[in-house]
C-alpha positions in Angstrom: 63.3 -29.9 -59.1 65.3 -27.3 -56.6 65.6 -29.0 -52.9 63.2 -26.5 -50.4 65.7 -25.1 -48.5 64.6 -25.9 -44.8 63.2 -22.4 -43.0 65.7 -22.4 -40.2 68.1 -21.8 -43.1 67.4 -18.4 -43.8 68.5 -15.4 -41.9 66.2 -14.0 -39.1 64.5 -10.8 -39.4 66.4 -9.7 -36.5 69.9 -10.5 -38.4 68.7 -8.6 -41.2 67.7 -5.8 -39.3 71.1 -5.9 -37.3 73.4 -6.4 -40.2 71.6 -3.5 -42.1 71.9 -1.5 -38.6 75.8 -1.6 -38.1 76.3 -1.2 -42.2 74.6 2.0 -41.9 76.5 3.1 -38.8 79.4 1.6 -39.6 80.0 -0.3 -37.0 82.5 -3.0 -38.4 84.2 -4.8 -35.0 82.5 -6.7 -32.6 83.3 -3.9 -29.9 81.5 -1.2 -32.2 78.3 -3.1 -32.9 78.1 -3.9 -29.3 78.4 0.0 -28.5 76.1 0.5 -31.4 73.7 -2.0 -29.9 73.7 -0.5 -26.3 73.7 3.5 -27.3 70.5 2.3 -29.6 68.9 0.7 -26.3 70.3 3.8 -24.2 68.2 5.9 -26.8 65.0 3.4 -26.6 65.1 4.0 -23.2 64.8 7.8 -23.0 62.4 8.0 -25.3 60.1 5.2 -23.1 61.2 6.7 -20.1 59.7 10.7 -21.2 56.6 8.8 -22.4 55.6 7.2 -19.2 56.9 10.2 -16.9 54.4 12.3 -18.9 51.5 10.4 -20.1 51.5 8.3 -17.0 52.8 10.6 -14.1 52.7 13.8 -15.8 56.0 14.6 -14.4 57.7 16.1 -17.4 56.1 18.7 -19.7 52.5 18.6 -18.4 51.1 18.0 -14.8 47.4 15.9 -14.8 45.4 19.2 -15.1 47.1 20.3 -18.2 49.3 22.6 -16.9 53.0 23.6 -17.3 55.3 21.9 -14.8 58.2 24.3 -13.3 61.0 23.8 -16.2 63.6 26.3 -17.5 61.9 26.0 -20.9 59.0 28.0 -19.3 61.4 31.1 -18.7 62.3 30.7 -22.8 58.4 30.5 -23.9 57.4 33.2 -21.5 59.9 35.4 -23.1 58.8 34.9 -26.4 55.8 35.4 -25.9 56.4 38.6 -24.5 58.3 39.4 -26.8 55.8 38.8 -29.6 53.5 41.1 -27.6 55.8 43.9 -27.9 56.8 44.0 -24.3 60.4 41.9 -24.8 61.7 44.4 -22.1 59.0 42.8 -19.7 61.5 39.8 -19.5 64.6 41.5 -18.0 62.2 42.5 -14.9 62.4 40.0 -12.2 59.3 40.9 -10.8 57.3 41.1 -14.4 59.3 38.0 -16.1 58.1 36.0 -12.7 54.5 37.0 -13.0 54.0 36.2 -16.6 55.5 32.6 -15.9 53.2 32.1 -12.5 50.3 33.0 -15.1 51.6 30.5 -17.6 52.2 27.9 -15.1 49.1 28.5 -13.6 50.2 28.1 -9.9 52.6 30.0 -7.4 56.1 28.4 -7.0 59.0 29.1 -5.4 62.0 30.2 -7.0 62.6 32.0 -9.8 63.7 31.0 -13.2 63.9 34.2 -15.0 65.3 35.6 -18.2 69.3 36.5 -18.8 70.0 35.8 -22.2 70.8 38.7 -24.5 68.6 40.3 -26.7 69.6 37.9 -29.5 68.2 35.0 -27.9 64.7 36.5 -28.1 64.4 35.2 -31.6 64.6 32.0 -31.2 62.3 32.6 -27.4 59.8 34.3 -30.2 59.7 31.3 -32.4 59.5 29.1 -29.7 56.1 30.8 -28.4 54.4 31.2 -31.7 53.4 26.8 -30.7 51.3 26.1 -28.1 53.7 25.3 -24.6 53.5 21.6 -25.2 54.3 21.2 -28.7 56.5 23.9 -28.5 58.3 22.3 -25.6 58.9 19.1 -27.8 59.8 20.8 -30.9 62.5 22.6 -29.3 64.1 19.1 -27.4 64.0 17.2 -30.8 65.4 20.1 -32.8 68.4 20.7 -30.7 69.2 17.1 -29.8 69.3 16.1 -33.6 70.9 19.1 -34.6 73.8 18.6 -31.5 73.9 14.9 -32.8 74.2 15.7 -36.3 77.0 18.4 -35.3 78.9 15.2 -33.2 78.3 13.2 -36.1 79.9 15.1 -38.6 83.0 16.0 -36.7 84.0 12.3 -35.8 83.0 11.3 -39.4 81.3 8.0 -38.3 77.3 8.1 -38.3 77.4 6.2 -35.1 78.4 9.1 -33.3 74.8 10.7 -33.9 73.2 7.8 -31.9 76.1 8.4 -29.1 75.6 11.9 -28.8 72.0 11.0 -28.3 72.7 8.2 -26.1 74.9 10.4 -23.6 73.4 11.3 -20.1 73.8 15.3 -20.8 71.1 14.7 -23.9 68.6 13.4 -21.3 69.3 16.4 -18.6 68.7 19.1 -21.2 65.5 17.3 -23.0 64.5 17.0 -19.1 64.2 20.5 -18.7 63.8 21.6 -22.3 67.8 23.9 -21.9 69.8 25.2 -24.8 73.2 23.2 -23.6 72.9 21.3 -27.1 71.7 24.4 -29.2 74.8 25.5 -27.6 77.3 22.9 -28.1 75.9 21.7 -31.6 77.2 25.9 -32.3 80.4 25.5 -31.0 81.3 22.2 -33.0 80.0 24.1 -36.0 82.3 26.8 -35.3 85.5 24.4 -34.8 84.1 22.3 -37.8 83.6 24.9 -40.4 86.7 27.2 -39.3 89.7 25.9 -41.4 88.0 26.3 -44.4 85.0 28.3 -43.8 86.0 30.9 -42.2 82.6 33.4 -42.6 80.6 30.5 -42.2 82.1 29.6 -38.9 82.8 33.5 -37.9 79.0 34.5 -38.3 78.4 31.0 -36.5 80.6 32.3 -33.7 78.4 36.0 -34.1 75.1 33.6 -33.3 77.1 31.8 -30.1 76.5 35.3 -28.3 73.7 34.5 -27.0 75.4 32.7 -24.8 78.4 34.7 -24.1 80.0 33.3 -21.5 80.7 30.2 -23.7 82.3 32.1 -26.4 85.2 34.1 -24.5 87.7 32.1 -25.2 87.5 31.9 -29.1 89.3 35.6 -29.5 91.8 34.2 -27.7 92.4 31.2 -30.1 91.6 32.8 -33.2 94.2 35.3 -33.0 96.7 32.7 -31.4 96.6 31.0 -34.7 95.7 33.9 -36.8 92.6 33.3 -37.9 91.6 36.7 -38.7 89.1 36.5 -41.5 86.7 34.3 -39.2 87.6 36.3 -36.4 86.8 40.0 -38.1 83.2 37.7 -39.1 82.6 36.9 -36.2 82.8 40.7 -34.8 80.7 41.7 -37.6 78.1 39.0 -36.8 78.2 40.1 -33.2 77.5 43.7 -33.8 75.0 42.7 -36.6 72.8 39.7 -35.1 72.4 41.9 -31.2 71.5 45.3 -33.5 69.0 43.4 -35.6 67.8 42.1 -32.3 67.7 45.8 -30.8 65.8 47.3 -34.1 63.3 44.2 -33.5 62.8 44.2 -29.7 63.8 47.8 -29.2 67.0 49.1 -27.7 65.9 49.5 -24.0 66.7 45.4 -23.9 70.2 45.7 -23.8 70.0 47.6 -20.4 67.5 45.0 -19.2 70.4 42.7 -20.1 72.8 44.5 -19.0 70.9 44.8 -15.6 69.9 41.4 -15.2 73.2 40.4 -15.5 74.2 42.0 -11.7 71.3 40.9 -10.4 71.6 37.1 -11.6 75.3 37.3 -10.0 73.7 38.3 -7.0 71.4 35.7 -6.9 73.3 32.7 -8.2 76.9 33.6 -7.3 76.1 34.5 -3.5 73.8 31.9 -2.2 70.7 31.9 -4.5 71.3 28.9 -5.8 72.7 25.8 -4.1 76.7 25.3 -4.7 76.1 21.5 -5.8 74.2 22.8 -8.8 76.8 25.8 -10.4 79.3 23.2 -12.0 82.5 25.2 -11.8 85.5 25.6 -9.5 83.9 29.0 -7.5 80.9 26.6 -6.5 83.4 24.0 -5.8 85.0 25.9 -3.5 82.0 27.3 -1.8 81.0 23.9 -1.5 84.1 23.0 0.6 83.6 26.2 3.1 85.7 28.8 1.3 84.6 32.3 1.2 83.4 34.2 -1.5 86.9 35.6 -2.1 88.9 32.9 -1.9 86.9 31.0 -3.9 86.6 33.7 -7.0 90.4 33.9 -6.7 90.3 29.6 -7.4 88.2 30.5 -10.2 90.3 33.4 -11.5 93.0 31.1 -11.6 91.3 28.4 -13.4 89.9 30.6 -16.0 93.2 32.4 -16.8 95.0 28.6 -16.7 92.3 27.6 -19.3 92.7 30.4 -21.5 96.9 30.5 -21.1 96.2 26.5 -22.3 94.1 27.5 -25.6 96.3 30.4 -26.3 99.6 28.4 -26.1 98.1 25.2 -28.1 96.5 27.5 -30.5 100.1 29.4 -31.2 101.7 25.5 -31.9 101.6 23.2 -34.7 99.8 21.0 -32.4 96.9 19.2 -34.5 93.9 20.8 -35.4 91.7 17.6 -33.7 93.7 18.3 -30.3 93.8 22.3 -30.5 89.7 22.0 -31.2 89.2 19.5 -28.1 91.0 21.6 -25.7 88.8 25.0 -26.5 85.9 22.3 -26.3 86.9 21.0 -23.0 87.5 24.4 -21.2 85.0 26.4 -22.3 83.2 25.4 -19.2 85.8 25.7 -17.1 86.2 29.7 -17.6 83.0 31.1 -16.1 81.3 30.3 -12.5 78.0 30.4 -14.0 78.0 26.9 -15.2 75.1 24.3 -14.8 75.0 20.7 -15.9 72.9 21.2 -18.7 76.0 23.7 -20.2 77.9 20.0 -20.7 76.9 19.0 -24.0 79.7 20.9 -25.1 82.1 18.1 -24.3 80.8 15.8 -26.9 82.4 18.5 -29.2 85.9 17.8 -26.8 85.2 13.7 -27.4 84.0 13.9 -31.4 87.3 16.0 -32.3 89.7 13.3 -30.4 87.6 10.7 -31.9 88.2 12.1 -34.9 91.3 11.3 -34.6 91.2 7.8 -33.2 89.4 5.6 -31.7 89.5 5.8 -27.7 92.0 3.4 -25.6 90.8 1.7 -22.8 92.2 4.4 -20.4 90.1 6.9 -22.8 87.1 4.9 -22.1 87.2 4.5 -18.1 87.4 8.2 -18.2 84.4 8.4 -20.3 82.4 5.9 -18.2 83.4 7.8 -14.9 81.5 11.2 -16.5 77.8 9.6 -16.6 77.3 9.2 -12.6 79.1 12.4 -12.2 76.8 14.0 -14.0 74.0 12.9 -12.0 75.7 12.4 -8.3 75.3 15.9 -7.6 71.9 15.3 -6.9 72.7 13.1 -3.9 75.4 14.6 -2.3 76.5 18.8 -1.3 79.5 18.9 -4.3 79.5 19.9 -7.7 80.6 16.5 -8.7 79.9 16.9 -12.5 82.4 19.1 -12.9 84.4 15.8 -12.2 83.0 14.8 -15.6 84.7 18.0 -17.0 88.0 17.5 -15.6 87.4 13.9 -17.1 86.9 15.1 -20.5 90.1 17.5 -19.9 92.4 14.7 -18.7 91.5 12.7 -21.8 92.3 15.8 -23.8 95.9 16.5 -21.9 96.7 12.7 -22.5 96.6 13.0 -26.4 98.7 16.4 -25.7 101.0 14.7 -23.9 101.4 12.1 -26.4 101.8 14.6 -29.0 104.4 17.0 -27.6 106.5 13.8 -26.4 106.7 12.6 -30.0 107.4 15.9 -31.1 110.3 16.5 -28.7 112.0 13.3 -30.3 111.9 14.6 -33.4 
């Protein structure tokens, strides 16, 4: 007869659980379970953290009576909804687009959020209102942070990085407010991903990134540097397509609403409107410090033309694809001075391409660490500090240059 094997003998649930965990994920050292093991905590604790600020403070989506709290996701279901009314030109008047979100808010508040998205952007603002405000508020967080997750995931090629990208701080700041940073990052790693081999995939992809055009400007300048023409003539045609599709849909008259807007949200945001702290880019930075407005556009011009100069040059070598990809990544927000933190999920495209490549060093992952209280310090003190996290993000990505050219020069 078989000897009972005692019960201390077998493995724990918990073992089970953990060994099937970092099998799934990959996670084969003891450094990557342990990341593994915190991002999946990290993750735990968002998710508690939005349950208890809503159903027990009603601080997030819903205050106690029921009613919309002042987010930027109220701006995108006011639009839709206006748009599904048949008044989508409502949205590019101030005035109008402010009254229709006091109404859904159900209370006067200062500020304004308003609407300055092109017309393309009204399709996804129309599906969005088509759900109640609640659900549709949730919908749209767990849609885009999966889909930017997935997006990370695939380009590093370890399923790990889907629970990182979830994990990092900028995934909490945009579910926060219910912003499209991650719509609009999980886009541009499609783009990069798809655009070796996939070129009208990742050239109609590029068409869709219009909605948010200030994050696409510097993708002409790449494609052409390394001659990738067929994604680059898709991406025109997807442009011109997707916005006259939206024009036949929500009538023409939007694109001078847009158009419009545009001036009067410079006004507003780029002259005072809008704390310097909070516009991540080198013009606030400046601002911050005491410069005038034309001293600190000139900082700006300069950064922007460096940026693109850097993408055009490093899209023109036989510089790897992984480093050429993380650059673009990495400056895109560094072009424009209408940059928030909620723009920054971006950078996990920057970090999955490099760790694509390889693993990070350690001098990789102080960098990394230094982003998450930048991106919150900002809060606290007068400076733009997470565009510290940027410049992180693009020092990482000038190390691996570095390392590249020198090994190329000794060839």
């Amino acid at each position: 007869m078989p000897r009972r094997q005692p019960a201390n003998s077998h493995p724990r649930f918990f073992d089970l659980l953990f060994d099937a965990l970092f099998r799934y994920f990959g996670a084969a050292t003891p450094r990557e379970k342990l990341v593994l093991v915190l991002a999946i905590a990290v993750v735990l604790g968002y998710a508690e953290l939005l349950l208890i600020m809503e159903f027990k403070y009603h601080a997030w989506i819903l205050d106690g009576r029921g009613r919309p709290l002042v987010r930027d996701f109220a701006a995108f279901w006011t639009a839709g909804h206006e748009a599904l009314s048949g008044r989508a030109h409502a949205a590019y008047n101030p005035a109008l687009q402010h009254a229709a979100e006091v109404a859904l808010i159900g209370r006067p508040y200062s500020g304004m959020l308003g609407w300055s998205y092109p017309p393309i952007f009204l399709f996804a603002a129309a599906a969005l209102a088509v759900l109640p405000y609640a659900a549709s508020f949730v919908v749209w967080c767990l849609v885009t942070a999966l889909f930017q997750a997935g997006v990370v995931a695939s380009i590093a090629g370890r399923r790990s990085a889907f629970v990182l990208a979830l994990a990092a701080p900028w995934a909490l700041i945009d579910i926060w407010i219910g912003q499209n940073g991650l719509l609009t990052a999980a886009l541009v790693g499609l783009v990069l991903l798809y655009l070796e081999h996939k070129p009208l995939t990742s050239g109609l992809l590029l068409g869709a990134l219009s909605y948010k055009p200030q994050f696409g400007v510097l993708f002409p300048l790449a494609l052409a540097a390394a001659g990738y023409w067929r994604a680059f003539g898709w991406a025109a045609l997807g442009v011109v397509a997707m916005n006259g599709l939206a024009g036949l849909v929500f009538g023409f008259d939007t694109f001078s609403g847009f158009f419009g807007i545009i001036g009067f949200t410079g006004q507003t945001h780029l002259n005072g409107g809008v704390e310097w702290r909070k516009l991540q880019s080198i013009y606030a930075l400046a601002r911050a410090l005491g410069s005038a407005g034309p001293l600190a556009t000139a900082a700006q011009i300069c950064c922007s033309v460096g940026a693109g100069a850097a993408v055009a040059w490093s899209w023109h070598t036989k510089i790897a694809y992984t480093r050429k990809a993380a650059l673009l990544g990495a400056a895109l927000p560094l072009v424009t001075p209408y940059v928030f933190v909620y723009d920054l999920p971006v950078l996990a495209i920057a970090l999955a391409f490099l760790y694509r490549e390889r693993p990070f060093d350690r001098v990789e992952l102080a960098l990394l660490a230094a982003t998450a209280p930048l991106l919150f310090l900002y809060s606290a003190v007068p400076f733009p500090t997470a565009l510290g996290a940027n410049l992180a993000v693009v020092a990482m990505v000038g190390r691996r240059f570095y390392g590249e050219l020198y090994l190329l020069s000794r060839r």
